[in-house]
C-alpha positions as CSV (number, residue, x, y, z in Angstrom):
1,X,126.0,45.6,184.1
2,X,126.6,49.3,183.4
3,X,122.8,51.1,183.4
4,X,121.0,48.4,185.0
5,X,117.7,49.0,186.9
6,X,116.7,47.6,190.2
7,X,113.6,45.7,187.6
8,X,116.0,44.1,185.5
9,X,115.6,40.3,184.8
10,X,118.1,38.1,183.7
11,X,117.4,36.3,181.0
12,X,117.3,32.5,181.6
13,X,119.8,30.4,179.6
14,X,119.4,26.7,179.4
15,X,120.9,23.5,178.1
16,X,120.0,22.2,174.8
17,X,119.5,18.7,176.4
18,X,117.2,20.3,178.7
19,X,115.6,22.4,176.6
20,X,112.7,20.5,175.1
21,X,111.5,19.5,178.3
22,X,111.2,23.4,179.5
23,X,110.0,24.4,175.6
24,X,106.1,25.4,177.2
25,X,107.9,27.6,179.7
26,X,109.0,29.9,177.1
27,X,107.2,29.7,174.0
28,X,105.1,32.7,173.2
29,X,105.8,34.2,176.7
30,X,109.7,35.1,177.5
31,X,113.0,35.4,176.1
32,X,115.3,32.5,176.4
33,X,118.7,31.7,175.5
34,X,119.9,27.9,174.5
35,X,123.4,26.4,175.1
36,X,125.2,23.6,173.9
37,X,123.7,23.3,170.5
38,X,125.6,26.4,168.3
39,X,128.9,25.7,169.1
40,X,129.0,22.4,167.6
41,X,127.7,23.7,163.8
42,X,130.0,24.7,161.6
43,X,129.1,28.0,161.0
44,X,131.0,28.5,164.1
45,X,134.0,27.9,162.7
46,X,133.7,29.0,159.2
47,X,131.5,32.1,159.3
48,X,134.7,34.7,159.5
49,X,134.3,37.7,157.5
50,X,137.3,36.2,155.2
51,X,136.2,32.7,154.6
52,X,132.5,34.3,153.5
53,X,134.1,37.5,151.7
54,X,137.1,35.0,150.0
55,X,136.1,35.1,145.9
56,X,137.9,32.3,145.8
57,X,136.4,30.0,148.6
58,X,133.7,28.2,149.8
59,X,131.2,30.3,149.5
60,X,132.2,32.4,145.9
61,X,129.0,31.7,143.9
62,X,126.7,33.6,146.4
63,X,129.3,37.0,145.9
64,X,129.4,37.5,149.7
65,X,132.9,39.2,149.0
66,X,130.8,42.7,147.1
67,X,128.3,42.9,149.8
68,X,130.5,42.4,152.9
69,X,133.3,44.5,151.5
70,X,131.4,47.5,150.6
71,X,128.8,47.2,154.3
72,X,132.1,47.4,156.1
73,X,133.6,50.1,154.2
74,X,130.5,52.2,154.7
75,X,128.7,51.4,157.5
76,X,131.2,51.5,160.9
77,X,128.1,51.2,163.3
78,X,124.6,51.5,164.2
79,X,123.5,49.0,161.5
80,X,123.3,45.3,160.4
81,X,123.4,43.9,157.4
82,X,120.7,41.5,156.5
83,X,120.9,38.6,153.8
84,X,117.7,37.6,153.1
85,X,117.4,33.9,152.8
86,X,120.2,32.7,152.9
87,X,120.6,30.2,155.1
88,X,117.9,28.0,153.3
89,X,120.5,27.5,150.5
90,X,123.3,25.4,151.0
91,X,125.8,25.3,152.3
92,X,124.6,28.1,154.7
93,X,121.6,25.7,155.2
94,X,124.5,23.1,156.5
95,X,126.3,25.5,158.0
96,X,124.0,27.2,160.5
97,X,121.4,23.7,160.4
98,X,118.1,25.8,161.0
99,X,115.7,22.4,160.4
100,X,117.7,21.0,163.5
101,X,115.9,23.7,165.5
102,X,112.6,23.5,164.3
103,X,110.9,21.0,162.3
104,X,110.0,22.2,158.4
105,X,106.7,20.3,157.7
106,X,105.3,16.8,159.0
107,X,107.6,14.8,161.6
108,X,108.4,14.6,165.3
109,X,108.8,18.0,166.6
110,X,112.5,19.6,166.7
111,X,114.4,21.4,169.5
112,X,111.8,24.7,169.3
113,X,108.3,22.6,168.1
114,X,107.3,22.8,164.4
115,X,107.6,26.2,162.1
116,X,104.5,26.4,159.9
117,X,106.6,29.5,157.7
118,X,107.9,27.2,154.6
119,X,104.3,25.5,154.2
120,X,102.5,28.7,155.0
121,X,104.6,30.5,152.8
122,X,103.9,28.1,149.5
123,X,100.1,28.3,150.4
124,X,100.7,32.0,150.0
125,X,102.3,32.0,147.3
126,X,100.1,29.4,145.2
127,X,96.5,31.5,146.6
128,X,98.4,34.7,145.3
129,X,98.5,33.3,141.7
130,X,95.4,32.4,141.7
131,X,93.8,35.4,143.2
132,X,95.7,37.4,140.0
133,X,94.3,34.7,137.6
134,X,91.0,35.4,138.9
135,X,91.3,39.1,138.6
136,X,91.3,40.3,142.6
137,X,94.9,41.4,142.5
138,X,96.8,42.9,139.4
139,X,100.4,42.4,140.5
140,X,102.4,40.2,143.0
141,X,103.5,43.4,145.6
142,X,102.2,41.2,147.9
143,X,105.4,39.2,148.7
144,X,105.4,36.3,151.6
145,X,107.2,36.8,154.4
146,X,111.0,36.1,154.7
147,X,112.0,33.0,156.7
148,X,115.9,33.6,157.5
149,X,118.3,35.7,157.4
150,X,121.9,35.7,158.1
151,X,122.9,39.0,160.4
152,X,126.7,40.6,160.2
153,X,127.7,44.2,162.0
154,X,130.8,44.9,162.9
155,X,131.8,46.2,166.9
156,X,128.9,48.7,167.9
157,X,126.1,47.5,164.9
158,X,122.5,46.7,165.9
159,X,119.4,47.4,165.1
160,X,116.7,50.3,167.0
161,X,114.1,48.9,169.0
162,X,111.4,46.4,167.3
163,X,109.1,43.9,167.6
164,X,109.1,41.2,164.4
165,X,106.4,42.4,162.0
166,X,104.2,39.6,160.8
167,X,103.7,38.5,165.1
168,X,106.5,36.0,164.5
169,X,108.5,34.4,167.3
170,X,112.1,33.8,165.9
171,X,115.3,32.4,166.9
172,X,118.9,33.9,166.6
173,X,122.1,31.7,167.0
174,X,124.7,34.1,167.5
175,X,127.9,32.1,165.8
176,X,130.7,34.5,166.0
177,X,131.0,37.7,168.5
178,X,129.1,38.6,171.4
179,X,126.0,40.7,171.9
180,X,123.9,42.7,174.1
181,X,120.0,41.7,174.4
182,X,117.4,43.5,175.9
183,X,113.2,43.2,175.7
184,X,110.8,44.8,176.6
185,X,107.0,43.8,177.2
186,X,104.6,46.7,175.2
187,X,103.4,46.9,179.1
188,X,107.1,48.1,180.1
189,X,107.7,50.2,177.0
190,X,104.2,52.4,178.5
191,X,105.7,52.7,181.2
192,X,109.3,53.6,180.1
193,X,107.5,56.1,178.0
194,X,105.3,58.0,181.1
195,X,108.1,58.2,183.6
196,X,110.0,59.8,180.1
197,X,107.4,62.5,180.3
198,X,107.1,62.7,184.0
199,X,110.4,62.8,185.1
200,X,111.1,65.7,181.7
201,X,113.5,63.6,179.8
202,X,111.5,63.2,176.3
203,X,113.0,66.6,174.9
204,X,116.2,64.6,175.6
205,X,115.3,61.8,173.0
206,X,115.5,63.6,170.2
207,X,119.3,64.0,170.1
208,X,119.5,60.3,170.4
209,X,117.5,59.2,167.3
210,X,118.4,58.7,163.9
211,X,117.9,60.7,161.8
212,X,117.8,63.4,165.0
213,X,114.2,64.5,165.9
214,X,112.4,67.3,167.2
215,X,110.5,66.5,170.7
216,X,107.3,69.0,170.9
217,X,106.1,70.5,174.0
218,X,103.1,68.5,174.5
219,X,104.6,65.3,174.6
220,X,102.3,62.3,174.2
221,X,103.0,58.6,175.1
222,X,102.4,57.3,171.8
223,X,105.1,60.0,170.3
224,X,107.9,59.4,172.8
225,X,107.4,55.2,172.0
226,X,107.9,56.1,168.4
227,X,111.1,58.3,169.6
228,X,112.6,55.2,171.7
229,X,112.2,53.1,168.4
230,X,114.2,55.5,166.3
231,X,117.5,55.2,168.7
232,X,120.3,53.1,167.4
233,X,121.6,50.5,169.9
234,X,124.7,52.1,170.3
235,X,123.4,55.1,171.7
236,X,120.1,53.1,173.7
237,X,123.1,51.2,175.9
238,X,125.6,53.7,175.5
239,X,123.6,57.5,176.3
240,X,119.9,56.6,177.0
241,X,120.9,53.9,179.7
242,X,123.0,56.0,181.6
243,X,120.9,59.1,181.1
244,X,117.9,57.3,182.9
245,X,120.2,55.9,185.9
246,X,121.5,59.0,186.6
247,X,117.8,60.5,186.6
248,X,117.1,56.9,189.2
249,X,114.7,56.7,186.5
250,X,113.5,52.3,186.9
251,X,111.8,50.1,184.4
252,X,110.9,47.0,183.6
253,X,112.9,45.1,181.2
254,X,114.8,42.1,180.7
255,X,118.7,41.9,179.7
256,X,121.6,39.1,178.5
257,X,124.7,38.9,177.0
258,X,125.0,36.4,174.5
259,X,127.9,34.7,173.9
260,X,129.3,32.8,170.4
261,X,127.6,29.2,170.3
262,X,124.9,30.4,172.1
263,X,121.2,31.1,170.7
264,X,118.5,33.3,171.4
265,X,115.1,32.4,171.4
266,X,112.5,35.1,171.1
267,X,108.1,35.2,171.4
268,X,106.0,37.2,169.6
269,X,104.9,39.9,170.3
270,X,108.1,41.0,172.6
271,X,109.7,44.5,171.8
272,X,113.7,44.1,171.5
273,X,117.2,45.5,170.4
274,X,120.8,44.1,170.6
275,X,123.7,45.2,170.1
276,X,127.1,43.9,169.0
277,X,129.8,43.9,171.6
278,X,132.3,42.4,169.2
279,X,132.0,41.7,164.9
280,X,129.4,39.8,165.2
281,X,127.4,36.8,162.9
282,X,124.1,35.3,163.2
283,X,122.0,33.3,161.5
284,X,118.1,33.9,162.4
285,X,114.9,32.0,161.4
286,X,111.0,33.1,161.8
287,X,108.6,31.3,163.0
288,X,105.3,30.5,163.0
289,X,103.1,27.6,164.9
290,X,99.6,26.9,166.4
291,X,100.2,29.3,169.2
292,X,100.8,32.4,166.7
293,X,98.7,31.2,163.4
294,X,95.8,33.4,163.9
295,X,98.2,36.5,165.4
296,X,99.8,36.0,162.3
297,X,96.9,36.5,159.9
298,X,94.9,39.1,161.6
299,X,98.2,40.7,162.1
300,X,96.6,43.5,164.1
301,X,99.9,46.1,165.1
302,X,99.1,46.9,161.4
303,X,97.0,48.5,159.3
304,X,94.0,46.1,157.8
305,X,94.9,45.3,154.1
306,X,91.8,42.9,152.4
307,X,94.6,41.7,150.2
308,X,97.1,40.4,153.0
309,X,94.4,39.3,155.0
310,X,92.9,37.0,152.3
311,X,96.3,35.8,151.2
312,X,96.6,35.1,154.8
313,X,93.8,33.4,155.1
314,X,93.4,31.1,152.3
315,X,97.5,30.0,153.0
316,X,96.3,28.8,156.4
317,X,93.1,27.5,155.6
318,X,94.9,24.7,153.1
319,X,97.0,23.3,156.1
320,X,95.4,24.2,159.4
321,X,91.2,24.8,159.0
322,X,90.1,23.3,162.4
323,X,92.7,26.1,163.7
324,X,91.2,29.0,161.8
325,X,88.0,28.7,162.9
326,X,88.1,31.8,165.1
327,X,89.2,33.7,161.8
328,X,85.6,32.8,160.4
329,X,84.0,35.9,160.3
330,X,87.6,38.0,159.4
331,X,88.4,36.0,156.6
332,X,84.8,36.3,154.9
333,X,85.4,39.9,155.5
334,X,88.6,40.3,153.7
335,X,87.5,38.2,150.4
336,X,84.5,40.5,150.3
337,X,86.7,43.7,150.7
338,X,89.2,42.5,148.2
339,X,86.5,41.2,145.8
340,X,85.4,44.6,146.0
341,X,87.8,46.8,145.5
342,X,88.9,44.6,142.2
343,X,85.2,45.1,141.5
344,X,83.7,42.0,141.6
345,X,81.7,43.2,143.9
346,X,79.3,46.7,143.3
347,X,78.0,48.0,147.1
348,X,74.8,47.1,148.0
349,X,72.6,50.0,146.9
350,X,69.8,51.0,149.1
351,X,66.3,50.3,147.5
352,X,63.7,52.9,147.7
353,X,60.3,52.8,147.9
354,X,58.0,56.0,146.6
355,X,54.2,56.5,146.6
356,X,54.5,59.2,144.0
357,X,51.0,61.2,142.8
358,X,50.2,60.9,139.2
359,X,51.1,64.6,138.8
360,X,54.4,64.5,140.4
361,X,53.8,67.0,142.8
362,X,53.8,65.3,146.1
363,X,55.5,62.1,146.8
364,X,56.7,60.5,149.5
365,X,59.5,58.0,149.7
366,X,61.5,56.1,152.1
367,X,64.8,54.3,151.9
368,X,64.9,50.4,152.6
């Protein structure tokens, strides 16, 4: 494979009959790719851009034909386009059968264990009206987080590098096309970012990103990462791959190509980026189960927001308490925080006590 690096892996791909058996193996620790389950759905063999696009057809009272039409008019390469949703609607949900994949609520676990998402996201929803009843939040910003997706590019679309906010695990069942995979442990992204610096190459990103960036002299680590996030797939497997073999520059990483019928199953927690070899469609679901709950909530690759961390909290404390445990202390924090800043709550003022002489002139007080 053009640009590979003696630390390549291979990404494993297994049979859906086996797949249950080997589900510990991979879940919340590597990449994987499934076979034998896609190619059977009928997605596969409906999910052309004219059968979605036709006004006409099947699938004329979701308008597909105004969104597809202009992306492809517009946008040649180095983006997808993202329908939020989607496939939870039939007859996408028919289509591209996600609850074959992973079970939705109670029942015997499906091919990739339970996804705790649709129940976590009602919980959500339900402690965000009443948080605004009672007066800690004044609006509904605070939107849950999106379950599926369907995923279209034409030859040369894809995303920049990323790892799926909310620390969900996800799958991606690539129907029509053929991709190009690659992820990266935040361990092997350092790394890839020092022998940037060392070997002299991180003026060289900036030419690569999008929108084009300026690389100052004193480089950092941190900088360059943000740098390698900002480079469209097109030009990460087409410039940046070749730049660094020439330079014998090696990293870690590990690399697929996936083929229609085939799906992709990814951890938390894992940085990635694909790109599309071919038009390519996917359908995609988040998910979220025991082993993720807590990343989930505490959600710490961002910034700590009381509201979104007691929405998270009292959504997962209605289906899964004996699980939140840990979050004991963290969750107490954010309803104080958010109670707060709505003003519930006034600050603690520190007391003072003050031996004061009747004429005023001397006192002496200390704070308690």
């Amino acid at each position: 494979m053009p640009g590979a690096s003696e630390k390549r892996r291979q990404v494993l791909k297994v049979d859906a009959g086996e797949f249950p058996l080997r589900l510990d193996e991979f879940r919340h620790k590597e990449a994987v790719v499934v076979t034998g389950l896609v190619k059977h759905w009928p997605a596969t063999r409906e999910w052309t851009w004219e059968q979605l696009a036709d006004p006409a057809g099947k699938y004329k009272r979701f308008r597909l034909e105004k969104h597809l039409q202009q992306y492809f008019s517009t946008h040649a390469q180095n983006e997808n386009l993202f329908l939020e949703n989607i496939i939870l609607q039939q007859p996408f949900s028919d289509d591209c059968p996600f609850a074959s994949v992973t079970q939705q609520a109670d029942g015997p676990d499906k091919l990739l264990g339970r996804n705790y998402l649709p129940r976590l996201n009602q919980a959500w929803s339900e402690s965000k009206k009443l948080a605004i009843q009672a007066g800690f939040l004044d609006d509904e910003d605070y939107a849950e987080s999106v379950q599926g997706f369907i995923i279209a590019g034409p030859a040369g679309a894809g995303g920049m590098l990323h790892m799926d906010p909310d620390s969900t695990a996800y799958w991606n069942a690539l129907v029509h096309g053929r991709k190009r995979w690659m992820f990266l442990t935040p361990e092997e992204l350092d790394v890839l970012a020092k022998a940037l610096i060392n070997a002299g190459l991180a003026q060289e990103l900036g030419s690569l990103t999008l929108p084009p960036g300026n690389v100052s002299r004193q480089t950092t680590t941190k900088h360059v990462k943000k740098l390698l996030q900002r480079i469209p797939a097109i030009s990460w497997f087409g410039k940046l791959m070749p730049l660094l073999q020439q330079a014998k520059l090696d990293f870690g990483y590990a690399e697929v190509i996936v083929e229609a019928g085939e799906l992709v199953y990814g951890p938390p927690g894992l940085w990635h980026i694909a790109l599309a070899l071919e038009d390519s469609i996917c359908c995609s679901e988040q998910l979220i189960d025991d082993g993720n709950l807590i990343r989930f909530v505490k959600d710490d690759g961002q910034p700590y927001e009381p509201a979104f961390a007691y929405l998270g909290c009292q959504a997962a404390k209605k289906h899964w308490p004996n699980l939140m445990d840990p979050l004991a202390s963290f969750c107490n924090r954010a309803e104080r925080d958010l109670k707060r800043q709505s003003g519930f709550l006034q600050p603690k003022r520190r007391s003072t006590r003050c031996n004061d002489t009747h004429d005023g002139v001397n006192s002496s007080c200390s704070a308690g």
